[in-house]
N, C-alpha and C positions, 0 to 999 in steps of 0.2 A: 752439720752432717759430715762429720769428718771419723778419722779410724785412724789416723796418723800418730804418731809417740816424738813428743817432744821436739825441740830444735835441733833440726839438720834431720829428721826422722824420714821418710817415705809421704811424700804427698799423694795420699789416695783420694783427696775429695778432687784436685785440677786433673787427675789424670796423667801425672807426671811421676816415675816413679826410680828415686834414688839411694834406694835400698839395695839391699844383696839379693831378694825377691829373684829368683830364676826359672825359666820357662822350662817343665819336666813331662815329657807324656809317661801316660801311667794309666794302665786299665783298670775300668771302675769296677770296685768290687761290693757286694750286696749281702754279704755271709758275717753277721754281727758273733763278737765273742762274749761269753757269759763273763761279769764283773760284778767284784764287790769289796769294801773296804772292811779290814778287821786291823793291823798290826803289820807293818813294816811288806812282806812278801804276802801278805795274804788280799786275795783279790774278790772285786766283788762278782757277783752272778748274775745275767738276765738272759732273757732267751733270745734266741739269736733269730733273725731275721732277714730282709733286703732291707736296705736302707730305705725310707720312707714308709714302710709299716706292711703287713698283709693286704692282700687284693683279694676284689671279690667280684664275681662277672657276676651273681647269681642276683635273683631279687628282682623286683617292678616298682621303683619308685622309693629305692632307699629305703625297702620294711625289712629285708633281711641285712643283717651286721656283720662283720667278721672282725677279732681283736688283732688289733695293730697296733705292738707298742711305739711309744714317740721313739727314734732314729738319734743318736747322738755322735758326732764327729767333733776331734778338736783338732784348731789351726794355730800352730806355732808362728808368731810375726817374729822375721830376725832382729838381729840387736840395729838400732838405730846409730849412726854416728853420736850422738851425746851418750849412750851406753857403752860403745866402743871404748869412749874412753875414761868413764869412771868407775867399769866394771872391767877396766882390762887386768886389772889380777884377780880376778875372781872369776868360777867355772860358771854356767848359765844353771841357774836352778830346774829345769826340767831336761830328761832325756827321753828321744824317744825311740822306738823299736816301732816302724810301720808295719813290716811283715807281721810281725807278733800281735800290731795292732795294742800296743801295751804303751803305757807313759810312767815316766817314773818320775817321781819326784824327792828331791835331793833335800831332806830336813837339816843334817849338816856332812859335813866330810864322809861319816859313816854312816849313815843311817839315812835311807829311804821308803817311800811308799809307792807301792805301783796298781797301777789303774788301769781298766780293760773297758776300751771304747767302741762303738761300732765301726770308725774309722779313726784310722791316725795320720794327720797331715801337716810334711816337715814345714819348715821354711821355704825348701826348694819347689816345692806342689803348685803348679800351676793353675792359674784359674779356670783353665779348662776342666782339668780332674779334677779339682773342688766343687765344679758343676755337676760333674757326671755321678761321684761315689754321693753328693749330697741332694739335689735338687730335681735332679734330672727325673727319678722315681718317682717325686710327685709331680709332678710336673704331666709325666706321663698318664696317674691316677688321675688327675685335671680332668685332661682328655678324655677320660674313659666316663667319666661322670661323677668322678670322687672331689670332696672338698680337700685342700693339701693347705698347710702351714710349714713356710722354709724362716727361721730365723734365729738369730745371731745374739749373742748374749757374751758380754766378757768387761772386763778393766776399760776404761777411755783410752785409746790411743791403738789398742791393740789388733784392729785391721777389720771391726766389723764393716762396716761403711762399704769400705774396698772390696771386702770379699761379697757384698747382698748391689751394692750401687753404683760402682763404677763403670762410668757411660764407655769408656775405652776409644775416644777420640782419635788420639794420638797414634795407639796401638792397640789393634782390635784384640789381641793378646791378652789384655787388662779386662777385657768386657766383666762385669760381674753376672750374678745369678739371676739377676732382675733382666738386664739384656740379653742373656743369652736362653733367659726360659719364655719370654716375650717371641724371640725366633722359630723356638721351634714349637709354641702353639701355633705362629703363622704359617708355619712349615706345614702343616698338619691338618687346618682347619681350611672349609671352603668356604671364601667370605659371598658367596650367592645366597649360598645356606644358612651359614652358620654365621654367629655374630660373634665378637669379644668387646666387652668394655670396663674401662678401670676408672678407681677413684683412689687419689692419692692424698694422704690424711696424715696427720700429725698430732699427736699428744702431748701437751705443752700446758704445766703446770695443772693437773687437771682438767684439763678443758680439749677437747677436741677440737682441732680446726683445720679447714679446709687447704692443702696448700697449691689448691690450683686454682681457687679464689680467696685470698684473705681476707676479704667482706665476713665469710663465711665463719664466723672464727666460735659458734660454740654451736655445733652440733648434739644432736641428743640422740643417745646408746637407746634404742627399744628392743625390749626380748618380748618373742611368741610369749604368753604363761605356758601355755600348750605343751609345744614343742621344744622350749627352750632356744631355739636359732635368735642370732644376735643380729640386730641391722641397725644403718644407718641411712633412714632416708631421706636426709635431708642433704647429705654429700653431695659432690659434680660427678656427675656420671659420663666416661668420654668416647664414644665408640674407637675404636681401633681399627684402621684397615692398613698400615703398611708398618714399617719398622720404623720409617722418620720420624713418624706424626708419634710414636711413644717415645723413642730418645728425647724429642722436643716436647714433649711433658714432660718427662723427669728432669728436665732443663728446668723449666718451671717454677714446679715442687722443692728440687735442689736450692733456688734465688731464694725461697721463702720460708725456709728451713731454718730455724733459729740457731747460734751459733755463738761459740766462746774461746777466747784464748786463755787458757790456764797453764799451769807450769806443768802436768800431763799431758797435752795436745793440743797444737798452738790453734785448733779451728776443730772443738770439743763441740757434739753434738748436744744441744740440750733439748732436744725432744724424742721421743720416739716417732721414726717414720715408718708410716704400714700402707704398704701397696696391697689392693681388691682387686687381683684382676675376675673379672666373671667371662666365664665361657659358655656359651650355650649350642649346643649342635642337634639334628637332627637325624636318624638313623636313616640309611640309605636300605635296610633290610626288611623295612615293614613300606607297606604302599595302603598308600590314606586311601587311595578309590573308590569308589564302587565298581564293582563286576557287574556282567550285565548274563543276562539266560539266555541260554540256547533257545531260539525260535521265539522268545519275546522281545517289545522294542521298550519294554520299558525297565525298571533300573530296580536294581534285588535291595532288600531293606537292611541289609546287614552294610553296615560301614564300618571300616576299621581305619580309626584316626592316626595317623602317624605321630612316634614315639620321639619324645626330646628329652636330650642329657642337659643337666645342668652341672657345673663344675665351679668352684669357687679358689685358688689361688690365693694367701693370704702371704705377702712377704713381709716379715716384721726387723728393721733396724732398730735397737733398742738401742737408748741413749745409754754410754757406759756407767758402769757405778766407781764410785771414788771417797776417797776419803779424803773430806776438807782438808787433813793438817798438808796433804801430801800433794794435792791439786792446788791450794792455794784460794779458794772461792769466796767471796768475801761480797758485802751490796748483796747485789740483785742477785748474782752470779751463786752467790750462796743460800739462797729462796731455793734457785733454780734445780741445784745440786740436792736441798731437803728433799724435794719433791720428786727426783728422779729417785730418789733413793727407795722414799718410801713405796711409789709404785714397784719398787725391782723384789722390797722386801713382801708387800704382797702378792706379788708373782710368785716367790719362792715356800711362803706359808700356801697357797694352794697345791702347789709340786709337792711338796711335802706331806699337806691331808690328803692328797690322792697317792703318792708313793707306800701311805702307811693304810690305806685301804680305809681314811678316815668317814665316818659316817655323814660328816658337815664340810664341804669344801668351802672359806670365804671369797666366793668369787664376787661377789659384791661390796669387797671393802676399798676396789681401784679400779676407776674404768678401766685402766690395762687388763688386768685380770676379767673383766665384765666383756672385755673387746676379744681377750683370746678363750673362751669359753669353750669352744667348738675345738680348741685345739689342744688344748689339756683334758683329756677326761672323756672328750667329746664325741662328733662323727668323724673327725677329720684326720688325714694321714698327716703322720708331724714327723718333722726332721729339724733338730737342731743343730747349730755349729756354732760351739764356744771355744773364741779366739784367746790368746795367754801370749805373754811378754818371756823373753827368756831369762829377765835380769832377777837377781836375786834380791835387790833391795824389795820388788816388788813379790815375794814371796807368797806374804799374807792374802795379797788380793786374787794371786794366782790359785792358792788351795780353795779360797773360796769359789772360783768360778768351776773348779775341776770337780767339788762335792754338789755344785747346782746342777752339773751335766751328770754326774750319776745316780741324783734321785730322779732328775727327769727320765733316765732308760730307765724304772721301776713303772713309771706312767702306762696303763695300757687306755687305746680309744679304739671303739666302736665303727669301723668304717664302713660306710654304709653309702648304697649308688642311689645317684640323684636322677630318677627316670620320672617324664610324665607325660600324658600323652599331651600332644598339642591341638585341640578340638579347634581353635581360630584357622591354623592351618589347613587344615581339613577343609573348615565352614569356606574357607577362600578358594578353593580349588574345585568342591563343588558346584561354587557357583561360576566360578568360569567357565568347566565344562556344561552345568548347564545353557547358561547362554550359547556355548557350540550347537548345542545340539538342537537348542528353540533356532537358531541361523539353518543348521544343515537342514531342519526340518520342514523350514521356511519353503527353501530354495531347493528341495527336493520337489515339495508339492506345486510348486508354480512350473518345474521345468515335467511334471507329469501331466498337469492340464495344459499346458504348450503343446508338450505329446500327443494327446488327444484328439485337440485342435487340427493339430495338422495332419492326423490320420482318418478325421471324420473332412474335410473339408479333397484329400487327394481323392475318398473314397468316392464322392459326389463327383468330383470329375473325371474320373475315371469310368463310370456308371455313365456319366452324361456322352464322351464319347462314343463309347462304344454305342448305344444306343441309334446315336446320331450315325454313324460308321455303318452300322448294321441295316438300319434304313435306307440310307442312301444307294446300296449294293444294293438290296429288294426291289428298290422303283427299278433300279438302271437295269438289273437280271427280267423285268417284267418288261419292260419295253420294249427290249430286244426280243424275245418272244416272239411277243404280242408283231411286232413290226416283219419276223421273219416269216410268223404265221402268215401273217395277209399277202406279201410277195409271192411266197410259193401257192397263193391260191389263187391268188389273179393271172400268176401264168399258166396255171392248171385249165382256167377259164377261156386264155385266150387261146392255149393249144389246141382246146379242143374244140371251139369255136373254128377254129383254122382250118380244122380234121372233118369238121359237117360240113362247113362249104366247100373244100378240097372232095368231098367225096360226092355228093350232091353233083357239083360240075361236073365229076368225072362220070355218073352215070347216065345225065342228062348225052352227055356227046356220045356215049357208045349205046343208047335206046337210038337216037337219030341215026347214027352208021347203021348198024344191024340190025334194026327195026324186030325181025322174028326172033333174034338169037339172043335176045337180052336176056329168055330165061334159062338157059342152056349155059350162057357164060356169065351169067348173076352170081351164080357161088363163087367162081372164079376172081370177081371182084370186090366182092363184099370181105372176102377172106382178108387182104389189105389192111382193111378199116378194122376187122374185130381184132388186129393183131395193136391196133394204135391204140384200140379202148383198152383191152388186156395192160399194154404198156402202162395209159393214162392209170388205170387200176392200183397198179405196182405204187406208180408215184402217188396216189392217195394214201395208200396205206404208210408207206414210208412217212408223208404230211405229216397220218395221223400217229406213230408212232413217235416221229421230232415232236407233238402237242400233249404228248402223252409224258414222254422226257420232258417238257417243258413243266407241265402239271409235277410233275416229280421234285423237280428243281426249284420249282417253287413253294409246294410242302416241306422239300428238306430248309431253306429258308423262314419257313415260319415255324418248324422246328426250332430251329437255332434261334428265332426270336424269340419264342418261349423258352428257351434254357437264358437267356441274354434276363428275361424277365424274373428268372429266378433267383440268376447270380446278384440281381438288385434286390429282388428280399430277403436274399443273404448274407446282403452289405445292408441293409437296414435292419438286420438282427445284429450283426455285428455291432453297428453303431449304439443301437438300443443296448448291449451290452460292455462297452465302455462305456456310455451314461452310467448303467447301472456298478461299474468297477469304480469309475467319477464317486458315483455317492457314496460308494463302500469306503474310498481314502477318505471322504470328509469326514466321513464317523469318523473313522479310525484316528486323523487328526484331533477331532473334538476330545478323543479319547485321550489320544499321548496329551492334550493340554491338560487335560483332568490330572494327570498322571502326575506333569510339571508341577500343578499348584499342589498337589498332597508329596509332592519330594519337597515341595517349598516350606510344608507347614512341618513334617517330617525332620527337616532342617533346624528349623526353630526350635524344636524340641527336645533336639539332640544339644543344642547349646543349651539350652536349659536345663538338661538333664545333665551335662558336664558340671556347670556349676555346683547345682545339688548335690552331686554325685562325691564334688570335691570338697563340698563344706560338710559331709556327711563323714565321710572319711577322716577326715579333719578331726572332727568330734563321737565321732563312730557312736552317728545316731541312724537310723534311717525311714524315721519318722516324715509324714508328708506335711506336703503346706498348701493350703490353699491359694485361689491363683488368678482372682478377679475383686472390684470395687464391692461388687454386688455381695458376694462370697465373704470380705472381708467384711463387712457389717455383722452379719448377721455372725460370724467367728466371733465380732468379739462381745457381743451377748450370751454362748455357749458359754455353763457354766464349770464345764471342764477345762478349762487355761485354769491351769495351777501358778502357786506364786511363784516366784526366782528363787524364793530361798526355799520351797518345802517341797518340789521333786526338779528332774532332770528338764532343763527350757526348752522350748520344742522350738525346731529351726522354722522360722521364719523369713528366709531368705527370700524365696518366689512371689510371697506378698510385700514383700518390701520390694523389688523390683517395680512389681504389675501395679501397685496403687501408687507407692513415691511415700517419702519421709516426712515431705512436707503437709501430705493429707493424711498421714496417721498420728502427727503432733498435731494437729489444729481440731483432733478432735479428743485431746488432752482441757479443753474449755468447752465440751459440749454441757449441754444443759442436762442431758438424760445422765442420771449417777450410773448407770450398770457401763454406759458407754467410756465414759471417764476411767472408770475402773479395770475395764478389758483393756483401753489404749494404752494405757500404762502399765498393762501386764505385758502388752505388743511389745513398746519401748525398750521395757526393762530387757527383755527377752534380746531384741535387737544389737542391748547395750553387751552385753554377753560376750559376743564377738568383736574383737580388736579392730578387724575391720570395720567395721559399721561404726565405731566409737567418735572419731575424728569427723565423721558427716553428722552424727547426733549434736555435736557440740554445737559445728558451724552453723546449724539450719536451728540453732538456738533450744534444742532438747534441754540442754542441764540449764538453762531460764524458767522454762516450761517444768521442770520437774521441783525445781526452787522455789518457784510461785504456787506447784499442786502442797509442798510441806507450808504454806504461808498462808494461804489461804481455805485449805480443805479440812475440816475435823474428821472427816471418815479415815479410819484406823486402816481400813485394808488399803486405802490410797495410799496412805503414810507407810504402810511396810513393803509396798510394791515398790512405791517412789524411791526411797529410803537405799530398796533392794537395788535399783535401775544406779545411783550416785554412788553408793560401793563399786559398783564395777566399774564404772567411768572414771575413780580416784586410783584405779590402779596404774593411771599411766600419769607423768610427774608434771606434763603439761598440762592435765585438765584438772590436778590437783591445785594450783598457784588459780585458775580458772573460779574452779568453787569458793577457794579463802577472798577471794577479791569481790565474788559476788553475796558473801555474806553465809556462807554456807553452813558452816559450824555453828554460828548463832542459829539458825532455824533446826539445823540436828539436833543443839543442846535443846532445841526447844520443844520440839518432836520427842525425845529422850525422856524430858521431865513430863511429859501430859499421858506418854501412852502405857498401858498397860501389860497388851499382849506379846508375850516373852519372844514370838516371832519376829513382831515390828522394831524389840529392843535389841535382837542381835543385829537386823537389817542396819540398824542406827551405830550398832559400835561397830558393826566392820568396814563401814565408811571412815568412821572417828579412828577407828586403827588404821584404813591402810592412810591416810592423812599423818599419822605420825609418824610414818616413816620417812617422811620427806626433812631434809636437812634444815630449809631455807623457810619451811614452816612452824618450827619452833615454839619460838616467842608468840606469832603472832595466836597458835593455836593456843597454847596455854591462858594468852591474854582475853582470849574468846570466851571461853568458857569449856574449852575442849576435854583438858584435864576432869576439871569436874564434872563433867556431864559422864565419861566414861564411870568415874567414881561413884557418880550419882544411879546410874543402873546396876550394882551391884546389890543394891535393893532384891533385885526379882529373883536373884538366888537360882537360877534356870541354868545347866551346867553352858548348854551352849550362848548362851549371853556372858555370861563367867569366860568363856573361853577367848570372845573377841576380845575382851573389857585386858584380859591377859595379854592376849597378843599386841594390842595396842601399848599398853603399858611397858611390854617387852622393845616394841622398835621405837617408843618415845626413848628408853634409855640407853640404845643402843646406839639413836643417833647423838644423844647427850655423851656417851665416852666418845666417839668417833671427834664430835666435839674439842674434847679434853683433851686427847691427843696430841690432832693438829694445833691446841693451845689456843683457837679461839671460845673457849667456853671456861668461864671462872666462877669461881662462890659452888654451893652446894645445888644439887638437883633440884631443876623445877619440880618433879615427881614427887618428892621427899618435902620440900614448903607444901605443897597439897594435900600432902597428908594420906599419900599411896604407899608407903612404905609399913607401916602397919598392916595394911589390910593386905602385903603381901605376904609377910611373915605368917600370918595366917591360916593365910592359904597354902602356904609350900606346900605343905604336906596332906594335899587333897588326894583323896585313888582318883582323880579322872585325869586321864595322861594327858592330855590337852593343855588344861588349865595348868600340872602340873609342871610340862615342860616351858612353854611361855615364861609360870615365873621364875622358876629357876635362872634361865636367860635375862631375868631383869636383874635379878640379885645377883648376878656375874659382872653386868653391864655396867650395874652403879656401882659397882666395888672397885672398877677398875681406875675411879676417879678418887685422888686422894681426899676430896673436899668431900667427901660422903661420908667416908672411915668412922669418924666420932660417932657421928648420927647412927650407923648402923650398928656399932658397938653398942650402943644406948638400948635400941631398938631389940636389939635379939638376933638380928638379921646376921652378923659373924656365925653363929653358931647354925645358921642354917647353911650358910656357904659350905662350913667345915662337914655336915654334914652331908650335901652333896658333891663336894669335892672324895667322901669315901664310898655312899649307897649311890648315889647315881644310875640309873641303867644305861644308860649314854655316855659313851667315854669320852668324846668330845666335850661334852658338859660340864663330866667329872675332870678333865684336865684341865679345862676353861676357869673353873672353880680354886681347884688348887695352883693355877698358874697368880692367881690373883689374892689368893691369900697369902702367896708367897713372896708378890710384889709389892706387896703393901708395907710402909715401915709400922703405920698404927697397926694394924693386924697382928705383923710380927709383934709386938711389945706387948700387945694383950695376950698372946698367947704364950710367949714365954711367962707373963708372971701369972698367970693360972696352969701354969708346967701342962701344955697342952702339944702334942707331938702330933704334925699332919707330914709326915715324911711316908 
């Protein structure tokens, strides 16, 4: 993992740096110039932009796209002390013009070429403003929810490394684009919230491997078919929370990084390293909640889930490219260097089909190219920076990397926002504030009948006082009374008792004195006494007036004891109506509980309706599924479930949840035929989707579906079955899966027994996607593979014709691919089978299908020279030459004529039949 040039050069991989490198600020500029190459002054043209491609705020989940073409910047590494001095009479073969944003290149003393880049950066350009005019833009797209591609392409030695990986230790100055765009996601993101996690990965002769565990060491590329999105999931995935914990991974990945001393760069990277970083956040502008209604206590049925960006970060170090004689590579060293090469060269053949607007990009001829998919052509904003040497010996390698960065700005991709809502997040938030609310609900109602409580129980005593209070005044107001009454009438009694004998004695002594004059002075005496009884009189009536006010006093008291009597059936309607409020909250509780469990079932349904919602979208079906055991029985007796191959699969995703996989394969051995027949229409259906594939295998489906072709004669099983192992051989693990369990012998054998044209395509388009596989070969051909494909060419049915083609076409495609690399020798297995005939044949059928297929085989096998004779013999030359001019595919037609022109046998037949394909 190094970018260093030669001895005494600039060590970028330790962090130490003894070059003329000089720290410059310089504002980042985003305003690209049109370029193009014709002849000496003449430039090329592209549209101009901000560096890292167009932005697009618009769209819900990355459906809307805006074109962003890929970003190209070039970085000048200065001359090293070993160049110093063996170029020191000689000028540096490029100049550049940053303002103009122009590079020139020096062919000899007079005569130059100039080239117009998005960015032009000297020698002196620091790694700061190499971050900001290059990286910093995607980086920023990241954030926003875009996927971004920052990587580095040029000669060995020439400062890739340094300018995408330098951890900047020493001097944080040096930081490169990896550390300094790792900051300002952290800057940016809230890690409560939001998450970041990276995997750091290495491409090393072929093989991807892990470098933050070398256990790890061949991971497998799987693409959507769908979508096309490329993953890797079987990588280290590492969350991220501070700045340490990433430098101390790229610490890591750096230790494990394969590495070479050559006479180019004394510590020559020989892998490609590509950093994942994943960003995931969630918007702060949308609120998952529920709202609740004015005047109800229960919860509104509209929920709206809160919305998450996804952001994808791809940094790619490419190992440099070089030419043996001048690196010196030699052993292993020069393996190492093949293989770098050829991935650099299929990187540059797909820049190329998508620079020229080609109809066929090979993105599948180098996992590199299979790895940057998304970033060529794709969703993603892309920004390269290809690094160049100033020394003129190295002239040749420098033109070449200056023409790879200007068919790259030709490149336009689709940038598109990565939004979705997050329905778990939701489902979690819900149920916490439900649990609040089942608590405050709790603890509302215990603290109302507490309330109650102690309003019925003051009431009672407060009633039992008074009461008592009330009575106690009545006796005590009545006896005094009663006790004053008798007083004043006992002295009324004795007064006047006092007053008869007082008067009595008095007239007894004056009858004895005066004997004759008693009656004469009788009024005179008597008159005394009537004035005492008058008196006594007075004091009666008074008595009876004080008895009278007493009789008063004490009605106004039994008044008041009846109003006292009321106020208590007044507190005992009260009380009767707080029981009656009492029972009205319990309803009303019984009620909000009702309420709780249908927001509970409400709940479930909305994750289930998420799902659906998302696998429907997915496949923009929105067709229903059933959704219980009972349900699913009697489904798969309906004798509407159509086959896999004869209309569109109907999502079964909710019965595959609600029953389970392992009870819709166990009745793959039921005894009833119509049930056997539906569960394997289930399966098949299931196998459809990429997700579900990997749990069919493990829970032993493709056994189950191996043993229905092995043991069952019924034809509709066998084209279901058939149909269900086509899909599952689309992915390259469960293809090595079937060859080992016998699988092609039961196809070829399924192939030769059935008849209907439907069961025979189900059966070759297993057989065909099975020959695409590299490492299955031999063993397919030694099966019976080969012939069985050949052997259903019988039914003449254009769609059987077509798979029987397409297999045909990637058996030979993986046969050059073969030949190439140099491990595949002698003439075509295809061609001993005795397929090469029956394509000639065919070439020239009208169904475009079959038509284009074979054309692609007779490209394929031509490109091998051990076929040449054979096909001469055959006729098959004369069909090339003839696709190579009628073609309606121009990829085809140059694929055609690229190969009859590389051929020397071709050439030599066709010169002595004076035959002209110019």
């Amino acid at each position: 993992m190094s970018a260093s040039s030669g001895t005494g050069a600039v060590n970028y991989r330790n962090g130490t740096q003894r070059g003329s490198l000089r720290t410059q600020s310089s504002n980042s500029t985003s305003a690209g110039q049109k370029s193009s190459l014709k002849s000496k002054s003449v430039l090329r043209k592209s549209s101009p932009a901000a560096l890292g491609g167009g932005s697009s705020k618009g769209g819900s989940g990355g459906d809307a796209g805006v074109p962003g073409r890929v970003r190209v910047a070039v970085r000048l590494r200065p001359r090293n002390g070993e160049e110093m001095i063996a170029d020191a009479d000689f000028a540096d073969c490029v100049e550049l013009q940053p303002e103009l944003k122009r590079l020139k290149l020096r062919k000899n003393n007079w005569d130059t070429d100039t080239f117009e880049f998005d960015e032009v950066l000297t020698e002196y350009s620091s790694q700061k403003r190499v971050y900001e005019v290059v990286a910093k833009p995607v980086v920023e797209g990241v954030l926003d929810g875009y996927n971004g591609t920052i990587m580095a392409y040029g000669q060995t030695g020439t400062g890739k490394t340094y300018t995408l990986g330098q951890l900047g230790e020493e001097d944080v100055a040096d930081r490169g684009i990896m550390v300094r765009a790792m900051e300002d996601i952290l800057a940016e993101v809230s890690l409560e919230m939001d998450s970041i996690s990276v995997s750091y990965l290495q491409l090393y002769m072929e093989t991807v491997q892990d470098l933050l565990d070398p256990a790890n060491d061949n991971i497998a590329i799987v693409e959507d078919p769908k979508s096309g999105d490329v993953s890797l999931p079987g990588a280290t995935l590492v969350d991220i929370r501070d700045q340490q914990s990433f430098l101390e991974l790229l610490q890591l990945g750096e230790a494990h990084r394969f590495a070479a001393n050559t006479k180019l760069n004394t510590e020559s990277s020989r892998s490609h390293a590509i950093l994942m970083v994943n960003v995931r956040r969630s918007l702060k502008t949308r609120d998952g909640l529920p709202s609740e209604s004015s005047g109800n206590s229960h919860m509104t049925k509209t929920l709206k889930p809160p919305v998450v960006r996804k952001g994808k970060l791809v940094v790619v170090d490419l190992a440099g490219s070089e030419r043996i004689n001048k690196s010196g590579s030699e052993g292993h060293t020069l393996e190492e260097a093949k293989s770098i090469n050829l991935s650099l060269s299929a990187l540059g053949k797909c820049i190329n089909a998508l620079a020229e607007n080609s109809s066929h990009v090979p993105f599948r001829d180098s996992k590199l190219t299979r790895l940057l998919r998304d970033s060529f052509g794709g969703t993603a904003r892309t920004s390269l920076v290809i690094t160049i040497g100033p020394s003129p010996r190295h002239r040749g390698e420098t033109t070449s990397t200056i023409m790879f960065g200007q068919r790259a700005m030709k490149v336009e991709n689709m940038v598109k926002l990565k939004e979705e809502f997050d329905y778990k997040s939701l489902s979690r938030r819900l149920e916490v504030q439900l649990d609040n609310l089942i608590e405050e609900n709790e603890r509302q109602q215990k603290a109302f009948v507490d309330e109650i409580e102690r309003i019925t129980v003051e009431a009672h005593n407060q009633i039992s006082e008074a009461e008592k209070r009330y009575a106690n005044a009545l006796e005590e107001e009545k006896l005094r009374y009663q006790n004053d009454y008798m007083e004043s009438i006992k002295k009324l009694e004795e007064n006047w008792s006092k007053n008869q004998k007082k008067l009595a004695a008095e007239r007894f002594a004056l009858g004895e004195k005066n004997g004759l004059d008693i009656t004469s002075n009788g009024n005179r005496s008597i008159a005394p006494a009537l004035e005492e009884v008058s008196e006594l009189k007075m004091l009666l009536q008074k008595e009876a007036q004080l008895k009278m006010a007493a009789e008063e006093e004490v009605n106004r008291l039994q008044h008041q004891l009846a109003e006292l009597k009321k106020v208590e059936v007044s507190g005992n309607s009260e009380i009767m109506r707080l029981h009656k409020m009492l029972e009205n909250e319990t309803q009303q509780k019984e009620k909000l509980e009702g309420e709780i469990a249908t927001l509970h079932t409400q709940l479930l349904q909305l994750s289930l309706t998420a799902d659906e919602t998302r696998r429907n979208l997915e496949k923009h079906g929105s067709e229903k599924n059933s959704g219980a055991l009972d349900s699913f029985m009697s489904q798969l007796r309906l004798p509407q479930i159509q086959d896999p191959g004869n209309a569109e699969k109907q999502p079964v995703a909710r019965l595959f949840e609600q029953v389970g996989l392992q009870r819709i394969l166990s009745l793959l051995e039921a005894e009833d035929a119509d049930v056997r027949i539906h569960a394997v229409k289930v399966v098949a259906n299931l196998a459809a989707e990429e997700a579900n594939q990997q749990q069919i295998v493990e829970a032993g489906g493709l056994t189950s579906l191996l043993m229905l072709l092995r043991n069952t004669e019924d034809e509709t099983i066998h084209r279901v079955a058939a149909g269900a192992i086509a899909n599952l051989a689309m992915n390259e693990t469960n293809q090595e899966l079937i060859m080992d369990q016998g699988g092609i012998g039961l196809l070829s054998s399924t192939a030769a027994n059935a008849q209907d044209p439907q069961t025979l395509r189900m059966v070759a388009g297993a057989i065909a996607n099975l020959c695409g596989n590299d490492k299955l070969q031999t063993k397919l051909r030694s099966e019976g593979g080969i012939a069985a494909l050949l052997g259903m060419v019988r039914c003449g049915h254009p769609d059987v014709l077509a798979q029987v083609a397409r297999g045909i076409a990637n058996f030979a495609k993986c046969e050059s691919r073969a030949s190439t690399q140099g491990t595949k020798r002698g003439k075509s297995l295809l061609i001993e089978d005795g397929a090469l005939s029956w394509i000639v044949q065919n070439a020239k059928t009208e169904t475009s299908a079959i038509r284009r297929h074979i054309e692609l085989a007779l490209c394929h096998l031509a490109q091998h020279e051990g076929n040449a004779k054979e096909m001469v013999k055959e006729g098959a030359m004369w069909e090339l030459v003839r696709i190579s001019r009628d073609c309606s595919r121009e990829d085809i037609r140059s694929l055609a004529h690229r190969t009859l022109t590389s051929s020397p046998t071709f050439l030599t037949e066709l010169r002595r039949l004076r035959v002209d394909i110019r």
